[in-house]
N, C-alpha and C positions, 0 to 999 in steps of 0.2 A: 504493500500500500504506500510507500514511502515514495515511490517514482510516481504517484497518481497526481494531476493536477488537481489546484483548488480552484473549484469554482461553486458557485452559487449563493447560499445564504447560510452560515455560519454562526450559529448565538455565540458571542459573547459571555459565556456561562455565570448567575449570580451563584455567587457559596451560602447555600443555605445553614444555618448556623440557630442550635436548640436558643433556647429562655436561658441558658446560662452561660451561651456566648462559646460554645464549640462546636466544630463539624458537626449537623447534621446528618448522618452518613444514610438513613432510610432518606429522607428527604431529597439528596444529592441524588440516591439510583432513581427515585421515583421520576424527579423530573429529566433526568436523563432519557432512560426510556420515553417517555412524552416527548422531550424533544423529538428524538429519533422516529417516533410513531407518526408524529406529524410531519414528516418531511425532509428535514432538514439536512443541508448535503455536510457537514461538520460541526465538531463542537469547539470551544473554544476556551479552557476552564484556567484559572489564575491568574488571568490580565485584571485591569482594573475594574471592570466589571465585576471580576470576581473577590477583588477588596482585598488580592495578594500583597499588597503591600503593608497589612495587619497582620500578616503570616507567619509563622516560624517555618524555616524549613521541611521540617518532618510535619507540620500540619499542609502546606504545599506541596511535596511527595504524596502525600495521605489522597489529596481530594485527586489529584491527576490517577492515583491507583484505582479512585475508586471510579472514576470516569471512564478509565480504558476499561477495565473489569466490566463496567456496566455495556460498556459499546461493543464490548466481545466483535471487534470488526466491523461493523457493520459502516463505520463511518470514519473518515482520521477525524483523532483526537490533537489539537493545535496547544499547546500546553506553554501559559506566559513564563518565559525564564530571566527576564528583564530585571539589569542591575546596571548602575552606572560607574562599577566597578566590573572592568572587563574581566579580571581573574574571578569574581565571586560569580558573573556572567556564565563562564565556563562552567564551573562547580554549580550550581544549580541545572544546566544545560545536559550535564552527566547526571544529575539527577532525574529529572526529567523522562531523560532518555530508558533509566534506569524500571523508572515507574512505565514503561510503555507509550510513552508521546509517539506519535507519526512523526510530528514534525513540531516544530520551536519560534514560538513569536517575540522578538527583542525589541524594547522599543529604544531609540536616539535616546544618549545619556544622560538623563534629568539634574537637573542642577548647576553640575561641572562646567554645563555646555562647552565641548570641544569643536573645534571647527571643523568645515567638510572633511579635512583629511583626516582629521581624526576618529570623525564619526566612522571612514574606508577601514580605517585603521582597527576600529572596534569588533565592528562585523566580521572583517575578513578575518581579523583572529580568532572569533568565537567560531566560524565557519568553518576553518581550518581545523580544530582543535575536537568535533564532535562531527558524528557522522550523518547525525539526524538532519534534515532541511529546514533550513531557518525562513522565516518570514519576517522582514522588516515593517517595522510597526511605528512610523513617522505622525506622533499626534503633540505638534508645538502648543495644544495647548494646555499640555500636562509638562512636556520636558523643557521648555521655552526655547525651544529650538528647531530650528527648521532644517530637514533632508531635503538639499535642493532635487530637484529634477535629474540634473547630472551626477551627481552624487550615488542616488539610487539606479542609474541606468549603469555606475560603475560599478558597484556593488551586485549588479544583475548578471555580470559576465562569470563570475562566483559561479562552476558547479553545484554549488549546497548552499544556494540563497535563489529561494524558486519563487516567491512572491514580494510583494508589500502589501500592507494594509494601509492604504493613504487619507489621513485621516487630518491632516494641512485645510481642506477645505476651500481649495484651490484649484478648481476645477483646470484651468491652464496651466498648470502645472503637471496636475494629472494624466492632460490629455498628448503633455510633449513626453511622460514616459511610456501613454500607450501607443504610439507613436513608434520610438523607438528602443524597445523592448525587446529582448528575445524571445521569440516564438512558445519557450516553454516558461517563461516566467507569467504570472499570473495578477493581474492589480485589482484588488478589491479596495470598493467604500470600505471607509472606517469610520466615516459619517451616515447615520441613515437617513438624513431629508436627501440625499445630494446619489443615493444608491440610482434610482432610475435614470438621471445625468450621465454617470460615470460607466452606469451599462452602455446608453446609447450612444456613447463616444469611441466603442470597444474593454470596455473593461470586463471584468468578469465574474463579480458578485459584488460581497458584501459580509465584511465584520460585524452582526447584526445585537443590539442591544434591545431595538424594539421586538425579535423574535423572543425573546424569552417570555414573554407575554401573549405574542400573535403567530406563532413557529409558521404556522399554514401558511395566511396571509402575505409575509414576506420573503417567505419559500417559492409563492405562485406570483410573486413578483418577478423575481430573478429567473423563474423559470422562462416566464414568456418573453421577459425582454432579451435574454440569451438567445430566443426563437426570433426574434424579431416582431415580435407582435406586441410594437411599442403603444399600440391604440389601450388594449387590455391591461397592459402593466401601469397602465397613466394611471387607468380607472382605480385601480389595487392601489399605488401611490397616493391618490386624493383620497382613498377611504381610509388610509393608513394615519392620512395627517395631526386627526387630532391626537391620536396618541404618539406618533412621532413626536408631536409639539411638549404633550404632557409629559413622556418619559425622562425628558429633561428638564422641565421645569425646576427641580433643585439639582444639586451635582450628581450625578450619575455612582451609584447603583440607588440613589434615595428613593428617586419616584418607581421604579422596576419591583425594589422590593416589595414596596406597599404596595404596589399594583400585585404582586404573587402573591400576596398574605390575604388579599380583599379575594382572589383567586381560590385560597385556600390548598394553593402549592408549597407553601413554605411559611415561617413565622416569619414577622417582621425587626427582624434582630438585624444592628448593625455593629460593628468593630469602632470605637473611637478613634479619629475624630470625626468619623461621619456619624450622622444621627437621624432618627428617623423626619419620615416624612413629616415639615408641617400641618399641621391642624386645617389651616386657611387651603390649603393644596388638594386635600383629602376626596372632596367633591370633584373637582377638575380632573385629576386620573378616574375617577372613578367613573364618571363621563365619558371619557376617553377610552375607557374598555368595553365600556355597554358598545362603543360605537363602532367598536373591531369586532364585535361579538365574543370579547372575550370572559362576560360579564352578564347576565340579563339583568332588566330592570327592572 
């Protein structure tokens, strides 16, 4: 599965976590399976979505085990190994690898911010160093840094760097790496309003945080617009919008969560310093999923 391209739609996986603030582990296979039953062409567990950065290591091995276990194949598992320490990069990367990932999502070095050559520099060492396939994970608005264009087209000639998740929000940007890209490398949203843009320009799915809620819905977006049948994926895109809009109304995994808990997928527990959903917000998602069907009223 490791040679397989990624394309389509992708959850961004939330870690579901008991009332006393540990792995969930029934909770984590249940919506796993869900996922998978509805669609979805991969998973995507310990990115920020998944609130990895509240982690200990052996809790971050734990949920990727329990992820592949649970996908017994049926899907690659995309597993976040992201640290802006290239050496801890690696050692979590072999972890990873270790628990079963397909493949490895790294995002540009938070904090540090090193310049383009360094960001070459990061990659190509972790890429070198681990045999799993890396996916660059370019979102400046978490690492305050920007993967130019060229940058990631360098980084693409990498045997064992088969994607990115572009998540700059840049569509010109996006559209000079689908451009000129290697035929096996893969650019997926990492934005969801901006998914059916990024298809219709050549791209090829989507890092999806609004499917953890609507798996179907933005599964048969990517589908048809992969098919060309950009009339049907509009329509899917406008029915998606209010919750597009609502999922991030606070910082991201806030609104998803409380939207799976009002679901009755998971509890509404988060890692500080995130915190739950506000009070005043509660109706707006909650509207937001009646209107995906993810919810009746």
């Amino acid at each position: 599965m490791n040679s397989e391209r990624l394309t389509g739609c992708g959850t961004a996986l939330v870690t579901p976590f008991t009332k006393s603030g540990e792995i969930d582990e029934r909770s984590l296979r249940s919506f796993v399976d869900w996922q998978i039953s509805s669609g979805v062409h991969f998973l995507v567990p310990c990115g920020s979505t998944g609130e990895a950065a509240t982690m200990t290591v052996a809790e971050h091995r734990r949920v990727v085990e329990i992820t592949v276990e649970q996908t017994a194949g049926r899907v690659p598992v995309v597993a976040g190994a992201a640290s802006n320490d290239t050496k801890k990069a690696i050692a979590l990367s072999r972890e990873m690898e270790a628990a079963g990932a397909t493949h490895l999502l790294h995002a540009s070095p938070m904090y540090n911010k090193p310049p383009q050559r360094g960001i070459v520099a990061h990659f190509r060492t972790i890429a070198d160093a681990v045999s799993t396939p890396i996916i660059i994970y370019n979102v400046p608005g978490r690492t305050a840094s920007n993967i130019e264009a060229a940058t990631t087209l360098e980084l693409a000639e990498h045997e064992n760097i088969v994607a990115v998740k572009e998540a700059s929000g840049n569509l010109a940007q996006i559209g000079e790496i689908i451009r000129h890209r290697p035929a096996r490398f893969s650019v997926l949203s990492g934005d969801d309003p901006i998914t059916l843009q990024v298809m219709a320009d050549g791209g090829d799915g989507v890092v999806s945080v609004t499917s953890n809620a609507a798996p179907k819905l933005v599964t048969r977006l990517t589908e048809l617009a992969a098919a060309g049948n950009y009339t049907a994926a509009r329509d899917i895109h406008h029915q998606l919008a209010e919750w597009t809009t609502a999922a991030f109304i606070e910082p991201n995994p806030i609104p998803v969560k409380a939207g799976l808990a009002m679901m009755g997928k998971i509890a509404n527990v988060l890692r500080l310093p995130l915190v739950p959903l506000a009070e005043k917000f509660e109706a707006t998602v909650r509207a937001a999923l009646i209107s995906v069907g993810a919810l009746t009223a």
